[in-house]
N, C-alpha and C positions, 0 to 999 in steps of 0.2 A: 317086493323090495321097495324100501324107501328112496325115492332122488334125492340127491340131495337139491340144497336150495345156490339160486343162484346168485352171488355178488353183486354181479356188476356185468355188465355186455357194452361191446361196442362195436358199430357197423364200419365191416372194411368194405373196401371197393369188391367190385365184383359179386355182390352179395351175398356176403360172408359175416361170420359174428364170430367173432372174438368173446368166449364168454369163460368168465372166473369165477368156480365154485367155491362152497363153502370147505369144502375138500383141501383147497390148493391147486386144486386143477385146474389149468389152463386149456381149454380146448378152442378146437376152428369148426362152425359147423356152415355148408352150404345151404342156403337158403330157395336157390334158384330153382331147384327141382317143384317146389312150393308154391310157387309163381305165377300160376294160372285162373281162368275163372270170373269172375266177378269181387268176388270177397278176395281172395289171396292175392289177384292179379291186382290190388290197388296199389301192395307195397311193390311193385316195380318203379313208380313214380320215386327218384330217391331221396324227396323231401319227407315222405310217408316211411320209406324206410329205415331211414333216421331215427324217427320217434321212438325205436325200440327202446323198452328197460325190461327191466326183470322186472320177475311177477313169481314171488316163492320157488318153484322148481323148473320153471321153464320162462320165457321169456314172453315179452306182448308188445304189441306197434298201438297207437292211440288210437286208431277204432276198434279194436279188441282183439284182431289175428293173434293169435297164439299155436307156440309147436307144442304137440305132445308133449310131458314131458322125457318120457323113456326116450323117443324119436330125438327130442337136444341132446341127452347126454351119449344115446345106443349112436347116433348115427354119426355125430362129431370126432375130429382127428385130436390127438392130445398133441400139445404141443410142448418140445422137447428145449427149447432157447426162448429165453423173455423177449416178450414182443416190444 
């Protein structure tokens, strides 16, 4: 199956993303779980986490971390009221 592609993302507190598909959907996906290591543990710094934009179906921080894409859209909450 095709992801679709993503909008636009934007970083809430708690390390969370806000991200809007080409769909209409609005989803919350937690990042926190992701957060370890060397490579993924950089975007804890919340200057680094920031840098998030979309990247076609999934989403990317400015040194290259990227989620899955199935993982952004399979693991993400929909959200039900405009944020």
């Amino acid at each position: 199956m095709l992801q679709p592609k993503v909008l636009n993302v934007t970083p809430l507190e708690d390390y969370r993303l806000f991200v809007e598909w080409e769909t209409g959907e609005k989803r919350i996906f937690d990042v926190k779980p992701y957060i370890m290591g060397s490579w993924f543990g950089q975007i804890h710094d919340v200057q680094t986490f920031r840098t998030v934009h979309p990247r076609g179906s999934t989403v990317e921080w400015a040194d290259g971390q990227d989620i899955a894409p199935h993982e952004l859209y399979e693991l993400s909450e929909a959200v039900t009221a405009d944020m």
